[in-house]
N, C-alpha and C positions, 0 to 999 in steps of 0.2 A: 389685335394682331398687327405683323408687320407690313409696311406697305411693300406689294412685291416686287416695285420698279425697284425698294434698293435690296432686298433680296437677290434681283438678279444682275444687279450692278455691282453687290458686296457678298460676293457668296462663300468667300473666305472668311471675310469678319463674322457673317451671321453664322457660320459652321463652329468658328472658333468658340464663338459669345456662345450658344449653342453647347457644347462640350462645358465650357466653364461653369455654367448653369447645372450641370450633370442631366441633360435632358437628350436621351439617346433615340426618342424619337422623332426628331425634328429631320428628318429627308431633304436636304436641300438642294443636293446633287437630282433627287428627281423631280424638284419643284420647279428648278431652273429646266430639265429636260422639257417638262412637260412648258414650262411659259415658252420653250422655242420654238418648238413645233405650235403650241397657239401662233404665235407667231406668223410662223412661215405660213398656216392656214389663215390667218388676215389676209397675208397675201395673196394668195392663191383666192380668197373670194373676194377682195376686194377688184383683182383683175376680171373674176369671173363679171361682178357686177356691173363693172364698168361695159365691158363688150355686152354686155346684154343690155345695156341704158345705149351703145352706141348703135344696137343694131334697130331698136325702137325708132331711134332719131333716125335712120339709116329709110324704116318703111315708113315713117310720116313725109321724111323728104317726097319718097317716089310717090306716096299718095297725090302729093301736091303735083308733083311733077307729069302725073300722070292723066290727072285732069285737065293740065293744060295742053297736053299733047294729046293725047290718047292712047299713047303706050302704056301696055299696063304689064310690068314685072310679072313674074311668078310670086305673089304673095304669098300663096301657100308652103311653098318653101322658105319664105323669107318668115312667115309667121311659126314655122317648124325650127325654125335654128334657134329665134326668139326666145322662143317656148322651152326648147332644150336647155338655154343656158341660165332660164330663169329655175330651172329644175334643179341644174348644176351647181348654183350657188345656193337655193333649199337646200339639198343633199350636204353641201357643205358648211353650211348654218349646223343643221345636226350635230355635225362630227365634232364642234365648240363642249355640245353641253356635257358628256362625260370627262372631256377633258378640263372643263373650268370646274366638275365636281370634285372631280381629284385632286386639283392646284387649293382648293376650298379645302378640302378633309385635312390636307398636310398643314393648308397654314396655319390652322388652330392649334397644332403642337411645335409652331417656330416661337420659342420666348423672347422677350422686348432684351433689347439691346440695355446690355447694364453702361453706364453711365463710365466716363473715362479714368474718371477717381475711385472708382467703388475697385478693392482692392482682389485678387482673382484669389481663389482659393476653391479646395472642395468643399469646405464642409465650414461650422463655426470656427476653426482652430484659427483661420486666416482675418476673421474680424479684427477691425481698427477701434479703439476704444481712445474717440477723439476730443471728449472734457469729463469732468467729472465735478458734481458741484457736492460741498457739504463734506462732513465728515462723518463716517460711523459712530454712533457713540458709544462710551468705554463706558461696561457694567462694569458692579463691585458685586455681581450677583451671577450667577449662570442664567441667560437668558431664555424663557422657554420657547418654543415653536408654537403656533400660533392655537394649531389641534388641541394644542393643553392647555393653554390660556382659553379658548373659548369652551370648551367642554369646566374646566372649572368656574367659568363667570355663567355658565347657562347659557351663552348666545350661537351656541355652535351647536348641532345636535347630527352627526353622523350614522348614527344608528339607525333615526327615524327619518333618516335621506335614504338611506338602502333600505330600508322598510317598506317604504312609497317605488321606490324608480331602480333600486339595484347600486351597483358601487361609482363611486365619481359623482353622484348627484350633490348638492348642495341645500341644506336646513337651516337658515339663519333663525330666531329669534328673540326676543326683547331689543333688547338694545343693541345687536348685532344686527337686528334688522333695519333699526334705524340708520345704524352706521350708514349701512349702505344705501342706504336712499338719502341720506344726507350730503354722502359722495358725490350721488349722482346729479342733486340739485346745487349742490355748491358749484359744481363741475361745470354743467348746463346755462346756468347764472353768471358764470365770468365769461366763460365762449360767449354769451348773448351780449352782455351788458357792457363788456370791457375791448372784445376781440374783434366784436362786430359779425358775427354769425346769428344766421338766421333758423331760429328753429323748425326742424320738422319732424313728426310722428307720424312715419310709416307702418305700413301693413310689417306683420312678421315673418307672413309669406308671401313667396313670390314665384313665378315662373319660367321656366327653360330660360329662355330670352333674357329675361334679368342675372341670372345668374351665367349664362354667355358671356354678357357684355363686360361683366367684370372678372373674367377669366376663373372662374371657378366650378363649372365645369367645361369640356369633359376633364381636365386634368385634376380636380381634385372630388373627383364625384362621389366615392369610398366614402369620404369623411364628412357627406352631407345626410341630412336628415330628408327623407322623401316623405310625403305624406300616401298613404299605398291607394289609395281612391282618386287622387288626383294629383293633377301632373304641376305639381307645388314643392316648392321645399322650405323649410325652415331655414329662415336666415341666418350665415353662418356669421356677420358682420351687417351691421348700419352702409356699409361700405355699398351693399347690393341695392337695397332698392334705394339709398337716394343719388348714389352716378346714375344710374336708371331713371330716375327724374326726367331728365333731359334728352334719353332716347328717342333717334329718329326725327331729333330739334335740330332747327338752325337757330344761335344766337346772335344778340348782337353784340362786337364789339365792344362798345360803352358798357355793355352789363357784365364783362368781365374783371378783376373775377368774382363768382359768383361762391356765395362758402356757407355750407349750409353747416349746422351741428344737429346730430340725432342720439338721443337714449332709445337704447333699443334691447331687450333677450337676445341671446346669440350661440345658437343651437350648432356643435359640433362633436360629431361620434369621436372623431382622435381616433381612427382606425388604425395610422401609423403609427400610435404614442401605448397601443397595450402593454398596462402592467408599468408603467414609468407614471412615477407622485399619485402613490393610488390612497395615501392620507393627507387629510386635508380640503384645503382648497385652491391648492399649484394648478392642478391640471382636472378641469371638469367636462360633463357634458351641455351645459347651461350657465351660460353666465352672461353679468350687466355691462354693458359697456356704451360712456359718450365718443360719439365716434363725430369729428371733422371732416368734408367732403369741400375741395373746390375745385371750381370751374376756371382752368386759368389761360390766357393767352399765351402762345408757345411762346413767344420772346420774352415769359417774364417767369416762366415755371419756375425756375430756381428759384429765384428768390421768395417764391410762395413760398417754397418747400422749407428752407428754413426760417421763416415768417412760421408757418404750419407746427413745425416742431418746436421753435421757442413757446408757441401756444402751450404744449402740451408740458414744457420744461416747469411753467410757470406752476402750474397747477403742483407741482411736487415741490416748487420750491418754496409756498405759501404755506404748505401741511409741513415744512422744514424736511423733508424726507431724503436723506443723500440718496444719490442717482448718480450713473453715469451713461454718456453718447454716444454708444456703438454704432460704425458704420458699419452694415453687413456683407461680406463677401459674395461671390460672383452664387458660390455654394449654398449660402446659406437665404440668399434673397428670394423672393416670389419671382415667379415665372412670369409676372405680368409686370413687376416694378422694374423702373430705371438705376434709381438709387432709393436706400431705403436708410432709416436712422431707426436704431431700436434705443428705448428710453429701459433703464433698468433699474430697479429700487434694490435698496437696500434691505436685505431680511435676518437680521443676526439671530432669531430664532432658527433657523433652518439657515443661516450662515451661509448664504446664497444671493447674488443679484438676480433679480427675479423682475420679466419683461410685463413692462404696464402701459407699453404704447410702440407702437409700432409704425412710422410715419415716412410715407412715399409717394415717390414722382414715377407717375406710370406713362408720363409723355401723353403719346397721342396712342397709344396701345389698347387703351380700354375704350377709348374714344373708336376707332376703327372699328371694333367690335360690336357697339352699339351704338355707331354713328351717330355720334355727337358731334355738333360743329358749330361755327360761329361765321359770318359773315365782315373781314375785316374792314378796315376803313378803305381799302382802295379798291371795296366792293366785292373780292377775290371769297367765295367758301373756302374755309379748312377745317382740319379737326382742329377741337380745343388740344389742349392738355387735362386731365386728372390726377388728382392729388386726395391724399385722406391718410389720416392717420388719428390712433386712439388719444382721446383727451378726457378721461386718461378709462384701464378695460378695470374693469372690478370683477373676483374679488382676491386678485394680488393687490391692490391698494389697500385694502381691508386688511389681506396679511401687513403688510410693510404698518400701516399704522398702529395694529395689536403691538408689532413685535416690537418697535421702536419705540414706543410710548408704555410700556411694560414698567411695571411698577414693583418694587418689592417684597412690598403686600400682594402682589397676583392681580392688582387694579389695572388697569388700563387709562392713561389722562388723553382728554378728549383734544385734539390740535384746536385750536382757538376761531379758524376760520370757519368749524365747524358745529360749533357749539350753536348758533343764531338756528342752526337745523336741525337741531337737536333738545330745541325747548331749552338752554341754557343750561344742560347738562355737560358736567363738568371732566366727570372719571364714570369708567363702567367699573363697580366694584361688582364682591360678589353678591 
């Protein structure tokens, strides 16, 4: 969330930002109401407290005073006024807590301030589409979509996916099953080995609190999987329980930054998406994705962040896959990113760029929410920064490599970095 000193220092920009996000529940006109009135009640107790710390001092004096003399004040009165003003500022301790639950409830719907370059727009139409690597390449054949290439090679089975789980599920098998775990260890293996990410295998669920921190709910609650016995949800991204790692942490400087990689299932209904790419495997309820997570000092976020995405560039540019690097508009980004880079394959079966990584600076926003922080070198607490983005999500990489590597026998040639994970297999024929 945002911090509210500059909510109520920028309450034009955070309304603007706000609007361009298309997020019409963010109130900031009553947020900033409510932090002034907090406010003026500081004031109003911090005065109360002080007169009642002065009036203490006030009857210790004449205790003192009274010993040596033997006059003795009315205490009883002096101990009545005490008593009254320490009631007075209780009374007004109270009147904080409805009001900081209110300034709480609203700021959970103010979204992170998009970044100065992230271009303003409602919706996708306004995205920046800022390199592109590779070239599509030019059949002498009409290319199939991925659906009919794997249902003719065997490794795709849709039928006995809605047979088990209903529509949207995913059935790999033989050598499509392979594929995909070969993705994912090739994927896992160069983040470790070459990037310098640390792996780690989290839990699949997780709770309230973890999915808080990384802003997914309440604003995307619809399109989570709850488990109904307990107060869990299946993880919709790697994203949730490893920023959550560090929940409630203070780090140190030197350890920044910190950059984990996790393979993880990644369970989402797509409440919003009914009836859009209901063949195939575009749009499912369950799918694999290597996911990147770092921990980065605020002076240096940017440059993770495209550190973070060349990671993910690389991986496509190894499997030869043309791609290109949409910057997402004010519209089309998360509620919780600053700026965000979507990475996009090529799919000339379904003749579509199609998103296989999705890589963003969420500032100090998710950090705030699940208070994470680090302890800089001039001793000072703040929040970190967070960043994460897919490297890379399967299984549009699955698609992009069927339809790309499509043969006109109906074979499939296996990309070369991938074959060592795949027993030295070469092509999926039929």
């Amino acid at each position: 969330m945002l911090d509210l000193k500059l909510i109520a220092d920028n309450p034009d920009l955070v309304k603007k930002n706000a609007a361009a996000k298309n997020e019409r529940r963010a109130d900031v006109d009553r947020i900033c109401a409510l932090n002034d009135r907090r406010r003026k009640l500081q004031i109003t107790l911090d005065d109360c407290r002080q007169a009642a710390n002065a009036k203490s001092k006030e009857i210790q004096t004449l205790a003192v005073e009274a010993k040596r003399t033997g006059k003795k004040p009315d205490f009883e009165k002096l101990r009545a006024e005490a008593k009254s003003l320490a009631e007075n500022a209780k009374a007004i301790e109270e009147q904080f807590k409805p009001i900081e639950k209110e300034i709480e409830d609203l700021l959970i719907w103010v979204p992170n301030i998009a970044a100065p370059d992230v271009p303003v727009g409602e919706d996708a139409r306004a995205n920046k589409t800022v390199r592109t690597w590779g070239e599509p390449r030019k059949f002498d054949f009409a290319p199939k979509a991925h659906w009919d290439l794997g249902k003719a090679l065997d490794i795709l089975d849709e039928e006995r996916s809605a047979k088990l789980s209903g529509s949207n599920w995913l059935l790999l098998k033989g050598a499509g099953a392979r594929l995909e775990r070969a993705l994912i260890n090739f994927m896992t293996d160069l983040h470790i080995t070459k990037h310098g990410y640390t792996e780690i295998w989290p839990p699949f669920c997780v709770n309230r609190a973890s999915m808080f921190g990384t802003g997914q709910i309440p604003k995307l609650e619809e399109d989570m999987y709850r488990l109904k016995d307990d107060e869990l949800w299946l993880i919709p991204t790697a994203e949730v329980p490893v920023t959550n790692l560090h929940r409630d942490e203070i780090l140190s400087h030197a350890q920044l930054p910190v950059c984990y990689t996790s393979y993880t299932a990644c369970f989402r209904r797509e409440a919003g998406a009914y009836g859009k790419d209901t063949r195939g495997m575009v749009r499912i309820h369950q799918f694999d994705k290597v996911e990147m997570v770092k921990f980065a000092h605020p002076d240096r976020s940017w440059p993770e962040l495209e550190t973070l995405t060349a990671n993910a560039e690389e991986i496509l540019q190894l499997l030869e896959i043309p791609y290109r690097v949409v910057l997402l508009s004010t519209g089309d980004m998360s509620f919780a990113s600053a700026k965000t880079y979507d990475l996009e394959a090529w799919a000339p079966g379904v003749n579509r760029w199609l998103e296989v990584s999705s890589c963003s600076n969420f500032t100090d926003f998710q950090a705030r929410r699940a208070n994470i922080r680090f302890r800089d070198a001039d001793g000072r607490v703040k929040h970190v920064h967070t960043l994460n983005g897919s490297g890379l999500a399967l299984p549009r990489t699955v698609i992009a490599v069927l339809e790309n590597f499509q043969q006109p026998d109906g074979s499939v040639v296996i990309p070369e970095p991938l074959r060592p994970y795949m027993g030295g297999m070469e092509r999926i024929s039929k």
